[in-house]
PDB file of N, H, CA, C and O in Angstrom:
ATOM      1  N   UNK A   1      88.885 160.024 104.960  1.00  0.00           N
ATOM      2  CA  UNK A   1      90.002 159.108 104.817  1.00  0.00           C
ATOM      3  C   UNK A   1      89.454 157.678 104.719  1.00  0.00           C
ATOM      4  O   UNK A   1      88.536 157.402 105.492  1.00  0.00           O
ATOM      5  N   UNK A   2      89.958 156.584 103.745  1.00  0.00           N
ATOM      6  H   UNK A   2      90.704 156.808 103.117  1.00  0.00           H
ATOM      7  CA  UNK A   2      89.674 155.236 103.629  1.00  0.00           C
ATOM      8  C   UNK A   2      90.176 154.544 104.648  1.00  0.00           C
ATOM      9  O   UNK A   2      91.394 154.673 104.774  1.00  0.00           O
ATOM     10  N   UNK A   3      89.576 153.762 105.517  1.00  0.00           N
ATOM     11  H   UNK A   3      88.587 153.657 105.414  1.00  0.00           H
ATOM     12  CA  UNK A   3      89.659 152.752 106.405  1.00  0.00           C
ATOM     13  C   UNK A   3      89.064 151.546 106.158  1.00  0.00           C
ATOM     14  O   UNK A   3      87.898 151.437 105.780  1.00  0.00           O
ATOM     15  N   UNK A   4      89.975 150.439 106.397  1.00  0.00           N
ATOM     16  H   UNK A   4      90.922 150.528 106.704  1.00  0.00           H
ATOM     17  CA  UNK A   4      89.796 148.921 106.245  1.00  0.00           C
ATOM     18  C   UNK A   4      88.554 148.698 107.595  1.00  0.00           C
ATOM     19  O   UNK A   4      87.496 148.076 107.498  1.00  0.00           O
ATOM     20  N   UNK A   5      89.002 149.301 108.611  1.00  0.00           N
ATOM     21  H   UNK A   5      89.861 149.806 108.689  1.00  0.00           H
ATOM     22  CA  UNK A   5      88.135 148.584 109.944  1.00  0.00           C
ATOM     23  C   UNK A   5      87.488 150.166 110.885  1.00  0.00           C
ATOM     24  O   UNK A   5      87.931 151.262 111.229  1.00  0.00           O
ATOM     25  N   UNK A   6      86.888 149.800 110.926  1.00  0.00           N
ATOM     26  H   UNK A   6      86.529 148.910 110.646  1.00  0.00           H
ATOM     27  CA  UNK A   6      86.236 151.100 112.371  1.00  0.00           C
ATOM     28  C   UNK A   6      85.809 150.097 113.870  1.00  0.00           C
ATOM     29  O   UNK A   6      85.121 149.111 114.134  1.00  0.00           O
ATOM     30  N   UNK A   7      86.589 150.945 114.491  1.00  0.00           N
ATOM     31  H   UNK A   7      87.148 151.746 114.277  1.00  0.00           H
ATOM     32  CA  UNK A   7      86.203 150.628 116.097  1.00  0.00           C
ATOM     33  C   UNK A   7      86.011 151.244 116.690  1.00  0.00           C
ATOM     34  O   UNK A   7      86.958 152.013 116.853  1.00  0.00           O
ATOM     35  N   UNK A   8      84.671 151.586 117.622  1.00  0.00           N
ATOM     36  H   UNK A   8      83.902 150.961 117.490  1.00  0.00           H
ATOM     37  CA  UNK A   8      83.618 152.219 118.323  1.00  0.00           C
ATOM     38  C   UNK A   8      84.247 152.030 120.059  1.00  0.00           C
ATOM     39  O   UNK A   8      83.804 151.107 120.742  1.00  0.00           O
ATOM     40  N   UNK A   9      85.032 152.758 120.488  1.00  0.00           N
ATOM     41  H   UNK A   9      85.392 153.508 119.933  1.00  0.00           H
ATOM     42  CA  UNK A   9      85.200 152.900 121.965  1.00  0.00           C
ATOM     43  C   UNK A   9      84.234 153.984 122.621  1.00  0.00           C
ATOM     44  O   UNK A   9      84.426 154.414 123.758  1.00  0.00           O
ATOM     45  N   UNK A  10      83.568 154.238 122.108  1.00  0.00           N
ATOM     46  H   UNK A  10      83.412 153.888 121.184  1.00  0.00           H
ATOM     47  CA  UNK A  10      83.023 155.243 122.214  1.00  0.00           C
ATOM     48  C   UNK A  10      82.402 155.106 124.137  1.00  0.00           C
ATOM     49  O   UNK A  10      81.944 153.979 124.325  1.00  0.00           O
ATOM     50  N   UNK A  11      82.347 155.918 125.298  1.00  0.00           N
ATOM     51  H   UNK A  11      82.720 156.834 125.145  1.00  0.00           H
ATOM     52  CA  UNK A  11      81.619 155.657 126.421  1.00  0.00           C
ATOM     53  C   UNK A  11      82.886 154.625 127.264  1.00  0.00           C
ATOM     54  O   UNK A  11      82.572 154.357 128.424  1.00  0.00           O
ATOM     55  N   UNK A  12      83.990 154.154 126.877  1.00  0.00           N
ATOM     56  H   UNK A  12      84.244 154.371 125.935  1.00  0.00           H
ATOM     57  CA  UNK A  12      84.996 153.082 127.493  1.00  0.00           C
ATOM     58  C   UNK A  12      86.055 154.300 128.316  1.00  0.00           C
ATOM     59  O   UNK A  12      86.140 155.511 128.113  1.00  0.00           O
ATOM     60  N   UNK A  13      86.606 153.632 129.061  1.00  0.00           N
ATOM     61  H   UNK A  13      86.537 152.648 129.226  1.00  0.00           H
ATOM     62  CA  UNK A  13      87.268 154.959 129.850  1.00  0.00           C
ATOM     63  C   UNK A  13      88.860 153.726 129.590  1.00  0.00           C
ATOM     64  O   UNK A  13      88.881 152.558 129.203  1.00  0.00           O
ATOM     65  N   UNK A  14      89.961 154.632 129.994  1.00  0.00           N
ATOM     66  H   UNK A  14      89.944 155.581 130.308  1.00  0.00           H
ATOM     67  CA  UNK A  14      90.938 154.067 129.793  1.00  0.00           C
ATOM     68  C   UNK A  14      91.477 152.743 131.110  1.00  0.00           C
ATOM     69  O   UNK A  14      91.388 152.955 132.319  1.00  0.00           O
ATOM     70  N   UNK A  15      91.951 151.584 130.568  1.00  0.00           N
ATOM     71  H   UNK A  15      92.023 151.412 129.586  1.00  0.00           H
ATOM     72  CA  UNK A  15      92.795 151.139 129.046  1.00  0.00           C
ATOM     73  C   UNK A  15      91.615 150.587 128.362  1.00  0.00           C
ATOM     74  O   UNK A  15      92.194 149.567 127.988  1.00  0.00           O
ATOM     75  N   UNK A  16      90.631 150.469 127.980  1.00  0.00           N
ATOM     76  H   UNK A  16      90.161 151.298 128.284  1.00  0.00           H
ATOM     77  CA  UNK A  16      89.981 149.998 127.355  1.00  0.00           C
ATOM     78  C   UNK A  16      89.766 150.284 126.103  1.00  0.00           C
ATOM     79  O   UNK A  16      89.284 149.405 125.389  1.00  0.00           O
ATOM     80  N   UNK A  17      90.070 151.562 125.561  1.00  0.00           N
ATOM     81  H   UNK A  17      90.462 152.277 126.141  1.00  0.00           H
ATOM     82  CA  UNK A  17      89.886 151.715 124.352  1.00  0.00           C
ATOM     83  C   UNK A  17      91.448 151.259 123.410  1.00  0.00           C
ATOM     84  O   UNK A  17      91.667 150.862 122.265  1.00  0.00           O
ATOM     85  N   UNK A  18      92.339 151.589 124.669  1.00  0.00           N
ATOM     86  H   UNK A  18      92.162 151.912 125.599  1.00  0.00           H
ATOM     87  CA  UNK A  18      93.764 151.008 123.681  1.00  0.00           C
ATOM     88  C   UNK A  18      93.727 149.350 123.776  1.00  0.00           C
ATOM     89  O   UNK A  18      94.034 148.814 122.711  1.00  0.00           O
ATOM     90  N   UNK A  19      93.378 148.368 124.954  1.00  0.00           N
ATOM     91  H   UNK A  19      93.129 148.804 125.819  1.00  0.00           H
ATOM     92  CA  UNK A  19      93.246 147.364 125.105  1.00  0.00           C
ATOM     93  C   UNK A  19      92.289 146.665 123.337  1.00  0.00           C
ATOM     94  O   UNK A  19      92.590 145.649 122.711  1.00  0.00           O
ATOM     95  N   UNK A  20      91.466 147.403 123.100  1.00  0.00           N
ATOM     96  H   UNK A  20      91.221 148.228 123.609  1.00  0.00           H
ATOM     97  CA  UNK A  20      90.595 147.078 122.020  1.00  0.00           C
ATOM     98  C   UNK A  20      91.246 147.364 120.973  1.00  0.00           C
ATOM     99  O   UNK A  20      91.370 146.496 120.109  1.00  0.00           O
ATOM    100  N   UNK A  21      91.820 148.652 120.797  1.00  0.00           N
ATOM    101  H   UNK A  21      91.719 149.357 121.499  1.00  0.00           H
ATOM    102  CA  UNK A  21      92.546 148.929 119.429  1.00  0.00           C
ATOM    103  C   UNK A  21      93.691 147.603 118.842  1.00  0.00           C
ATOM    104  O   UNK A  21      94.103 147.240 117.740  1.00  0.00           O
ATOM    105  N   UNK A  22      93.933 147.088 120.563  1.00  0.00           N
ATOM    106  H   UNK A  22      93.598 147.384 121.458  1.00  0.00           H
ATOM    107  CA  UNK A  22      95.429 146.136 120.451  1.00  0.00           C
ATOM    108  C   UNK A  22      95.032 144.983 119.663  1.00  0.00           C
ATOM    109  O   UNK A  22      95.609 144.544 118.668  1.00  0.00           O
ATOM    110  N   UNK A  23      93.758 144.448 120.339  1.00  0.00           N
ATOM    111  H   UNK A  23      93.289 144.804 121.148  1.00  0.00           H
ATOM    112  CA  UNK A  23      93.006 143.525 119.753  1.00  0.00           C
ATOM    113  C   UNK A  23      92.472 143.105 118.238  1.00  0.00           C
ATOM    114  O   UNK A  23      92.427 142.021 117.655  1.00  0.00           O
ATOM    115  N   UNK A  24      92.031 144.656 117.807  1.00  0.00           N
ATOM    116  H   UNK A  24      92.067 145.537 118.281  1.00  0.00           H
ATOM    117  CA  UNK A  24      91.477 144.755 116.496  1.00  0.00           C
ATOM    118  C   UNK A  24      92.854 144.905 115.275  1.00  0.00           C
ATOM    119  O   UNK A  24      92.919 144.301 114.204  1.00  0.00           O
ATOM    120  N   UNK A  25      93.721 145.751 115.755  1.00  0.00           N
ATOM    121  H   UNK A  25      93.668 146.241 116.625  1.00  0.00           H
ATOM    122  CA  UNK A  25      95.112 145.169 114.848  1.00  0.00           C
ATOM    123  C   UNK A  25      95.516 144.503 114.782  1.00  0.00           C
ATOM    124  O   UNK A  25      96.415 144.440 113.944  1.00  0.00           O
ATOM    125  N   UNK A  26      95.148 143.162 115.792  1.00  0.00           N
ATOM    126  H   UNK A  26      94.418 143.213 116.473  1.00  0.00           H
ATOM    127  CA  UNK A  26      95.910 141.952 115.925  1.00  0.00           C
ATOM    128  C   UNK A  26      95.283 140.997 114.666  1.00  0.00           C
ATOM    129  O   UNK A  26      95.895 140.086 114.109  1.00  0.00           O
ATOM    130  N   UNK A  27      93.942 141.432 114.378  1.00  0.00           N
ATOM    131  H   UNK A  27      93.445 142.172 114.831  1.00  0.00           H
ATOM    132  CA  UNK A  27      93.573 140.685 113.442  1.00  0.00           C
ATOM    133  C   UNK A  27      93.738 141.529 111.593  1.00  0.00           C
ATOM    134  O   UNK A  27      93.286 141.267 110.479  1.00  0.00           O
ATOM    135  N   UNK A  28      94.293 142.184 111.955  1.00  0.00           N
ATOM    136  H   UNK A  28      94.660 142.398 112.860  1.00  0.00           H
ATOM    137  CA  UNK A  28      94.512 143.136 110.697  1.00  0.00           C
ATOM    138  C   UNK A  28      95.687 142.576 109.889  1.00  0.00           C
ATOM    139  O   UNK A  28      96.282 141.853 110.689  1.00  0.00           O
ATOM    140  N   UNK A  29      96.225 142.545 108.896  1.00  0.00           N
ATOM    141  H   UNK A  29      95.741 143.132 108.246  1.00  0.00           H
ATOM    142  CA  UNK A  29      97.205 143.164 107.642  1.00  0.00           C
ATOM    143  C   UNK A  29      98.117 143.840 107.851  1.00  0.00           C
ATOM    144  O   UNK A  29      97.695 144.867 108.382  1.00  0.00           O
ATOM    145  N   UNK A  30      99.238 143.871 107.734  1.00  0.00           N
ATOM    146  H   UNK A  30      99.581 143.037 107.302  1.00  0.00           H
ATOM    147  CA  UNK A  30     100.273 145.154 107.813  1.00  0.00           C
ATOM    148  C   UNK A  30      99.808 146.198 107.003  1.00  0.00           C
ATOM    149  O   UNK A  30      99.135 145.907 106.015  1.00  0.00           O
ATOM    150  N   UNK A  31     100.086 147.498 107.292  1.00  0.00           N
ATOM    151  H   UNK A  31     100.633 147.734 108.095  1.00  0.00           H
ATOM    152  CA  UNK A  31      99.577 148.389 105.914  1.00  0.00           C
ATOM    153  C   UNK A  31      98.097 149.054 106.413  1.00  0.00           C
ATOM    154  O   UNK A  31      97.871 150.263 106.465  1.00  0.00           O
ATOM    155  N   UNK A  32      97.054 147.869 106.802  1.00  0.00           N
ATOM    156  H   UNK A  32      97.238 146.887 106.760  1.00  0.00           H
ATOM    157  CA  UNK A  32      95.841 148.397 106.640  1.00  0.00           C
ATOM    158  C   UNK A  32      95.500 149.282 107.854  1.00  0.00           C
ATOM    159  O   UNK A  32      96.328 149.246 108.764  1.00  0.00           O
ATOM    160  N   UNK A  33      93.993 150.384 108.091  1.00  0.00           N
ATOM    161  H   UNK A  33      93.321 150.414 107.352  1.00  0.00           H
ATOM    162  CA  UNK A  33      94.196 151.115 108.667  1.00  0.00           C
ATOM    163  C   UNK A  33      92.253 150.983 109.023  1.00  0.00           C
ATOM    164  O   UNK A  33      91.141 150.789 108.532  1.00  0.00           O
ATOM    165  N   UNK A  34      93.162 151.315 110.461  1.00  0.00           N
ATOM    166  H   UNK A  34      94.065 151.472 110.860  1.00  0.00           H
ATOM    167  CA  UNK A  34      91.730 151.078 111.481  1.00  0.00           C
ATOM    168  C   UNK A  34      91.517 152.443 112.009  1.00  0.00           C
ATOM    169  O   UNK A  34      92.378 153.299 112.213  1.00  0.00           O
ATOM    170  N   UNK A  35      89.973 152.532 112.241  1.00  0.00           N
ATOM    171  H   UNK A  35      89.274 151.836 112.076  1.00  0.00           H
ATOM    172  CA  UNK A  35      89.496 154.243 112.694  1.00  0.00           C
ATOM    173  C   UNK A  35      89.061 153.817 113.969  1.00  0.00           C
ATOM    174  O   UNK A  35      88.610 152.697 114.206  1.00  0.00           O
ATOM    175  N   UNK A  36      89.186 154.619 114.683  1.00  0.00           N
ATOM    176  H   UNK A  36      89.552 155.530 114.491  1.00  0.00           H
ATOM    177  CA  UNK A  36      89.094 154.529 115.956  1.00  0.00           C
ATOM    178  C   UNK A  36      88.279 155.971 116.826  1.00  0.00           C
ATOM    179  O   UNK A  36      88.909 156.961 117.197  1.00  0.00           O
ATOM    180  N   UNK A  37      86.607 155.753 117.036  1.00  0.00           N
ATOM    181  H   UNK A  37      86.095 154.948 116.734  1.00  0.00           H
ATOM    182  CA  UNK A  37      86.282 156.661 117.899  1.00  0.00           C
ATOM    183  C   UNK A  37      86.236 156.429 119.141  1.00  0.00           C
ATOM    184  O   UNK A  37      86.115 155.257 119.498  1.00  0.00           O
ATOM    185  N   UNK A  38      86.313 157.397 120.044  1.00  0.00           N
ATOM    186  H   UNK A  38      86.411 158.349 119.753  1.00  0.00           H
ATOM    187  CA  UNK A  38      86.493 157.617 121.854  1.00  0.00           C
ATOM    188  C   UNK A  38      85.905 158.521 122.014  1.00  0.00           C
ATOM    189  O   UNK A  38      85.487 159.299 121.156  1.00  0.00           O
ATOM    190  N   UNK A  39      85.743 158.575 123.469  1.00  0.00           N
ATOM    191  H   UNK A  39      86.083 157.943 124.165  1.00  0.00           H
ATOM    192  CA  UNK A  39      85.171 159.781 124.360  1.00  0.00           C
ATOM    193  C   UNK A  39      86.099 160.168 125.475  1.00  0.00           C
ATOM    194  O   UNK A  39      86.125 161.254 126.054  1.00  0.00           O
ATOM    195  N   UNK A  40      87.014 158.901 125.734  1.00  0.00           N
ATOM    196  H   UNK A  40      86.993 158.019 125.264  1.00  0.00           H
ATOM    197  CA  UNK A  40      87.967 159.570 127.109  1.00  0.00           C
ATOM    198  C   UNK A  40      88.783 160.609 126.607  1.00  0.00           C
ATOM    199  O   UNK A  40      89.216 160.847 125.480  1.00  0.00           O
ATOM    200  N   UNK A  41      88.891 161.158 127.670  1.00  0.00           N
ATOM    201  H   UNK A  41      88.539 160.965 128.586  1.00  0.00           H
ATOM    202  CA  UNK A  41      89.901 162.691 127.043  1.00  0.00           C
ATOM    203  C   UNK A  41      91.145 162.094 127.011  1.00  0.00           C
ATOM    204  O   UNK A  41      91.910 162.156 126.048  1.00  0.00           O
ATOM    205  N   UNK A  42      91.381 161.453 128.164  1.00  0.00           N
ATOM    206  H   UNK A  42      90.760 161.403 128.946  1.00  0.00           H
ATOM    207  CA  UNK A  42      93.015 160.595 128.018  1.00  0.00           C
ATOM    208  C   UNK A  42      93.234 159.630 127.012  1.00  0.00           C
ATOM    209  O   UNK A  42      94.297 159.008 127.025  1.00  0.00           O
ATOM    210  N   UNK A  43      92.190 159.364 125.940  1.00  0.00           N
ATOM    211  H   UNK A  43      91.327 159.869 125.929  1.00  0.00           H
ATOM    212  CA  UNK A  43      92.875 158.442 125.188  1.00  0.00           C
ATOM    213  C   UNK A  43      93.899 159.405 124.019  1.00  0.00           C
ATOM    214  O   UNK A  43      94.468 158.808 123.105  1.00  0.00           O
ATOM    215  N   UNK A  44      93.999 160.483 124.135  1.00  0.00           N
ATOM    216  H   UNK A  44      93.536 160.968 124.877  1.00  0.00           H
ATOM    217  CA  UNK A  44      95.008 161.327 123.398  1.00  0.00           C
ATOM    218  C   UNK A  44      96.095 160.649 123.140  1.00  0.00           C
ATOM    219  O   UNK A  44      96.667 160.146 122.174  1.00  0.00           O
ATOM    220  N   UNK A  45      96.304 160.853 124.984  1.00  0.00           N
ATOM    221  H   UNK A  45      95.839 161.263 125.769  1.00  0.00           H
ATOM    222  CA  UNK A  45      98.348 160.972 124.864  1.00  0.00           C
ATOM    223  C   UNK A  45      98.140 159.285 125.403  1.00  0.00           C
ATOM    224  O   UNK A  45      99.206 158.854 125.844  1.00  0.00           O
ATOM    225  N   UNK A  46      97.144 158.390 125.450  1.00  0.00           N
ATOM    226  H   UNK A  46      96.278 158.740 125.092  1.00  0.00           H
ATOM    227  CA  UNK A  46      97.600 156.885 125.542  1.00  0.00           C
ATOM    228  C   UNK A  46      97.222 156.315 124.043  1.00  0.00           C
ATOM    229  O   UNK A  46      97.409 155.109 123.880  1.00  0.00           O
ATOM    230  N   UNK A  47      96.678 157.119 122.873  1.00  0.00           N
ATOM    231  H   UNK A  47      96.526 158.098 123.006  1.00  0.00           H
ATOM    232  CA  UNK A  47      97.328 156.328 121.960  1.00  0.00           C
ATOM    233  C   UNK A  47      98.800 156.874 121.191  1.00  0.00           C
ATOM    234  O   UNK A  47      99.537 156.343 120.360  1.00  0.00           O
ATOM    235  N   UNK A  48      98.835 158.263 121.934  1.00  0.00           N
ATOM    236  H   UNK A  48      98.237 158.695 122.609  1.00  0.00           H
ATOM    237  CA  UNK A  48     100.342 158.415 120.956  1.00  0.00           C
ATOM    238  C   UNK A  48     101.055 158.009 121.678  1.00  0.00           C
ATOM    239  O   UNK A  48     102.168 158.348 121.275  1.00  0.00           O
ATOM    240  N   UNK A  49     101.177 157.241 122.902  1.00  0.00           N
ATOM    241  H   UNK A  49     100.273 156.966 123.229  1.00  0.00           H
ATOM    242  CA  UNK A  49     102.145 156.222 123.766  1.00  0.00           C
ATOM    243  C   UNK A  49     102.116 155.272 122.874  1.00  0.00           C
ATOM    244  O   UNK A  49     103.016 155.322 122.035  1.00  0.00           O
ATOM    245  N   UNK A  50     101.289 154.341 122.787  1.00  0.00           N
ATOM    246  H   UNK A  50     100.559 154.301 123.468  1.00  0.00           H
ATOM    247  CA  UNK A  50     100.746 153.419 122.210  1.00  0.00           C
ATOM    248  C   UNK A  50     101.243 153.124 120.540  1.00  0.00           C
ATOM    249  O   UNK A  50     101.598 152.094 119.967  1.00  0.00           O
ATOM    250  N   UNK A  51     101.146 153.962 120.270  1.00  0.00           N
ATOM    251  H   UNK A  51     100.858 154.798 120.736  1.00  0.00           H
ATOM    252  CA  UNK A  51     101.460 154.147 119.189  1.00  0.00           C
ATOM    253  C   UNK A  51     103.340 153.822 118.969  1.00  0.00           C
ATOM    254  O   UNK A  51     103.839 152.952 118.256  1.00  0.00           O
ATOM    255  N   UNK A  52     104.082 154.862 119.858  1.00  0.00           N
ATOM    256  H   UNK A  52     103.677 155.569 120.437  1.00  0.00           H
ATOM    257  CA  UNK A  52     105.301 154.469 120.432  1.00  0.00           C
ATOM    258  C   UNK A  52     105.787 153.047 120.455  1.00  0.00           C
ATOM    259  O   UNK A  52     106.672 152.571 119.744  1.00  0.00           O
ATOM    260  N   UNK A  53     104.984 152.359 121.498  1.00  0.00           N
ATOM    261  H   UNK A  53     104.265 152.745 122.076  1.00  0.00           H
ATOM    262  CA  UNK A  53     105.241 151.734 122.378  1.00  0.00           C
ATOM    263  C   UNK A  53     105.307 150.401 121.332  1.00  0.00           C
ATOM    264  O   UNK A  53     106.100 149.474 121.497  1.00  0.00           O
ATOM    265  N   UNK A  54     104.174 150.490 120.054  1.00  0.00           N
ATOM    266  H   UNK A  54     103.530 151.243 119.920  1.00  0.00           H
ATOM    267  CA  UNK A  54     104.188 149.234 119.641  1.00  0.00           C
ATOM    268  C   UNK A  54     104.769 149.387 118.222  1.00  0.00           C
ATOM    269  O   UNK A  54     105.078 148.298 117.739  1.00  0.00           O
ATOM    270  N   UNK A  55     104.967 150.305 117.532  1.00  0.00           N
ATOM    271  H   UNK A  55     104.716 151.190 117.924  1.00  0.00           H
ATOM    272  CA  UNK A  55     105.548 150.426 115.921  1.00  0.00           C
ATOM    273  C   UNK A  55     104.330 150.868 114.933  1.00  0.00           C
ATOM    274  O   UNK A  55     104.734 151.151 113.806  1.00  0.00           O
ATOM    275  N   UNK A  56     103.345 150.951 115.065  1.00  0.00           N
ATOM    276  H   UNK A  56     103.017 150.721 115.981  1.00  0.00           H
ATOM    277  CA  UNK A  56     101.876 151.429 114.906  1.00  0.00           C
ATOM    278  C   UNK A  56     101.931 152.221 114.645  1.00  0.00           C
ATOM    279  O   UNK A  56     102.386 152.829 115.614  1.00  0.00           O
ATOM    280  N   UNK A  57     101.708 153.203 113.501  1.00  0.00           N
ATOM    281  H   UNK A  57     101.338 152.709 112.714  1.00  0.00           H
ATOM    282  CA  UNK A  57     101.947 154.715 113.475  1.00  0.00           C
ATOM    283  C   UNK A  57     100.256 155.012 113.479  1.00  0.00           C
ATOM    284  O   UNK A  57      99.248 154.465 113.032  1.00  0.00           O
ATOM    285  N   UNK A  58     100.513 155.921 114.071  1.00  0.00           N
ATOM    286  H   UNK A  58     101.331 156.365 114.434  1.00  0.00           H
ATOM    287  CA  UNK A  58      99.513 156.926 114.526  1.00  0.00           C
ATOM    288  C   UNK A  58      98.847 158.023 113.163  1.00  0.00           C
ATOM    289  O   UNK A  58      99.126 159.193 113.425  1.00  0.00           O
ATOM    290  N   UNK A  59      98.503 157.960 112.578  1.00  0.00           N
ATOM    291  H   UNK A  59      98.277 157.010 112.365  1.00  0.00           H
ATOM    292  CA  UNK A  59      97.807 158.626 110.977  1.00  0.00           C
ATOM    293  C   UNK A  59      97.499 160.106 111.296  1.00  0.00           C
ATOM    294  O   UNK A  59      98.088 161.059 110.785  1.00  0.00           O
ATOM    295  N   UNK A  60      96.562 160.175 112.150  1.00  0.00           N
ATOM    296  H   UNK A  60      96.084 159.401 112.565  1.00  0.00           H
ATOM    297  CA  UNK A  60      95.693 160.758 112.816  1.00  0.00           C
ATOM    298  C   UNK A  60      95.241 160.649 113.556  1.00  0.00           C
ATOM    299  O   UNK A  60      94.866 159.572 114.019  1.00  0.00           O
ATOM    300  N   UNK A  61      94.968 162.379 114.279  1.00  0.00           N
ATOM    301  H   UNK A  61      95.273 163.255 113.903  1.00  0.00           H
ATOM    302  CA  UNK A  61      94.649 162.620 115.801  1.00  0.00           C
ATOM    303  C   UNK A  61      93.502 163.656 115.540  1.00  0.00           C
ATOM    304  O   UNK A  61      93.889 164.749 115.126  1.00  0.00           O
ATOM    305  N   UNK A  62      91.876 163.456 115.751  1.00  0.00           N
ATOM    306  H   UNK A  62      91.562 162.569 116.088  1.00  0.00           H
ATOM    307  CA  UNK A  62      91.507 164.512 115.637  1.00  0.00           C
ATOM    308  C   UNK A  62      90.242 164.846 116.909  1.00  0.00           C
ATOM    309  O   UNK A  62      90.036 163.911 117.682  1.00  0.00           O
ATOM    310  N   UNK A  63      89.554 165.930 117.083  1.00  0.00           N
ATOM    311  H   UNK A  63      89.722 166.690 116.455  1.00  0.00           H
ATOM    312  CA  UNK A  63      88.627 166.173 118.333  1.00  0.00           C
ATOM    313  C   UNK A  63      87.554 166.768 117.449  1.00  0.00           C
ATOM    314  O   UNK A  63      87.756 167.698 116.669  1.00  0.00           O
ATOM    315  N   UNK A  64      86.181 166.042 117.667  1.00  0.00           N
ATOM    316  H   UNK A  64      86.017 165.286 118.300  1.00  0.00           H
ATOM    317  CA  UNK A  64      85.281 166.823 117.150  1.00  0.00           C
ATOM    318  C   UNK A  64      84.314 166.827 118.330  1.00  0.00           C
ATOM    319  O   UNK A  64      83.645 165.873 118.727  1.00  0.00           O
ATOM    320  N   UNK A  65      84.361 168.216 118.881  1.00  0.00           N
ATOM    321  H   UNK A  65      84.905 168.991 118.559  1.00  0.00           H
ATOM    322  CA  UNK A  65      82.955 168.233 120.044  1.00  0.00           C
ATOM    323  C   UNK A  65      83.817 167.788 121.084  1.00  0.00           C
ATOM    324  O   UNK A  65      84.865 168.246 121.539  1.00  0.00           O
ATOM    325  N   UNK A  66      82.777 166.273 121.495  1.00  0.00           N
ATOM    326  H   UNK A  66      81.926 165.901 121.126  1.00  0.00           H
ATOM    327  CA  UNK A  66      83.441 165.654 122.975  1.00  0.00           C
ATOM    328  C   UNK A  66      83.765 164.224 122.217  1.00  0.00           C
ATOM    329  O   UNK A  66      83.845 163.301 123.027  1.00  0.00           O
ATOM    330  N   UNK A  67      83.937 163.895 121.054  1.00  0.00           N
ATOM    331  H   UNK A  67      83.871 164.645 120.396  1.00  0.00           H
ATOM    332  CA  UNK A  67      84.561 162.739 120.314  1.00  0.00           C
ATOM    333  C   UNK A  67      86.087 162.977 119.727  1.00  0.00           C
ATOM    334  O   UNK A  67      86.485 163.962 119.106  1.00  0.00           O
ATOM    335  N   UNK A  68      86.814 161.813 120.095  1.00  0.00           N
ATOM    336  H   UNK A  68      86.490 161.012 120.600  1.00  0.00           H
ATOM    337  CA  UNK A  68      87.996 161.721 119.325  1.00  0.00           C
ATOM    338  C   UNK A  68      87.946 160.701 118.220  1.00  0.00           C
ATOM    339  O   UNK A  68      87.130 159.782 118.155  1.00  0.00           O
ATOM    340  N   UNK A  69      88.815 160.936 117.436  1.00  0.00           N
ATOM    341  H   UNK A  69      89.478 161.683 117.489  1.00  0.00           H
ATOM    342  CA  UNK A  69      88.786 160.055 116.218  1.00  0.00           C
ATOM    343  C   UNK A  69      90.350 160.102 115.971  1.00  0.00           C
ATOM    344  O   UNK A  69      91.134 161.042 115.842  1.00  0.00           O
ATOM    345  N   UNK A  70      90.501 158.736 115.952  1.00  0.00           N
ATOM    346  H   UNK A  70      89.864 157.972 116.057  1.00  0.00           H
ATOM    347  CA  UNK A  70      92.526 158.218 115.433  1.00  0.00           C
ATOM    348  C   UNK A  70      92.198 157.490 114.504  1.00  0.00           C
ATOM    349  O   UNK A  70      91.191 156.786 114.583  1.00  0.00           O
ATOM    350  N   UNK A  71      93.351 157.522 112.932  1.00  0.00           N
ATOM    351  H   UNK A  71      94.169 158.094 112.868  1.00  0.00           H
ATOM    352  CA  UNK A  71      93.632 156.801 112.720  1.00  0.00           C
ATOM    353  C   UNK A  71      95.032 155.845 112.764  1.00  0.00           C
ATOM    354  O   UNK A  71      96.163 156.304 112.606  1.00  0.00           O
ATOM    355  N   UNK A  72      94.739 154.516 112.996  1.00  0.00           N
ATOM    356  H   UNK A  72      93.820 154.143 113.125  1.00  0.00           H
ATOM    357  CA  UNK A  72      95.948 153.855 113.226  1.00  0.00           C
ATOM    358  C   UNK A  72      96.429 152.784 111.517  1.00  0.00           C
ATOM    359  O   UNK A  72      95.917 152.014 110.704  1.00  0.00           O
ATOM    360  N   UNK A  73      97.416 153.307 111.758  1.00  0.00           N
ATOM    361  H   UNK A  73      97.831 153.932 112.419  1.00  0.00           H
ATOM    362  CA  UNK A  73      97.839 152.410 110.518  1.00  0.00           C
ATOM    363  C   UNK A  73      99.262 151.317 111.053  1.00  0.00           C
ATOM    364  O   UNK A  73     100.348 151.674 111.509  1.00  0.00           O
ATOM    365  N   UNK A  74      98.574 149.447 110.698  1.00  0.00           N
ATOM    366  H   UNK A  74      97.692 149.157 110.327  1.00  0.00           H
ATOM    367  CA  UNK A  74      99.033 148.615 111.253  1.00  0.00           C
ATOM    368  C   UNK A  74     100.454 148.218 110.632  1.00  0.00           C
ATOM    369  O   UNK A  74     100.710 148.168 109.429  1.00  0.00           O
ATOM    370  N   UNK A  75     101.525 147.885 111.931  1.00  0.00           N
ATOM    371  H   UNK A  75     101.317 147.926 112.908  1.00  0.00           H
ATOM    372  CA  UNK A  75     102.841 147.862 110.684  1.00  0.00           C
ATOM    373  C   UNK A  75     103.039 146.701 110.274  1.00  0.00           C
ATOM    374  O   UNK A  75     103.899 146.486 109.420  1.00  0.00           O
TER     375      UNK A  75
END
């Protein structure tokens, strides 16, 4: 999938990886779409909160191994 931005949470335990995602869309485009890897298991269901919570749709949710990978697309 094409992504404008990648952000590396990779080793951050929660809120830190959504705290960063908040950050890195803040400097984004409406439209454009940021990738996002993790390692916390809880960043699952705190970015599809997150996602909720701010109008952000959520692209993708995926698990490879002990890595997650989202994409967020900024509204």
């Amino acid at each position: 999938m094409n992504f404008d931005k990648e952000l590396d949470t990779r080793g951050l335990n929660c809120p830190l990886p959504i705290l960063r995602t908040k950050k890195s869309l803040n400097d984004m485009q409406s439209g454009q779409l940021l990738k996002v890897r993790a390692t916390d298991p809880g960043s699952v269901k705190d970015f599809q909160a997150f996602a909720k919570q701010t109008g952000n749709e959520l692209v993708s949710s995926e698990t490879i191994d002990t890595e997650f990978v989202f994409f967020m697309k900024k509204k």
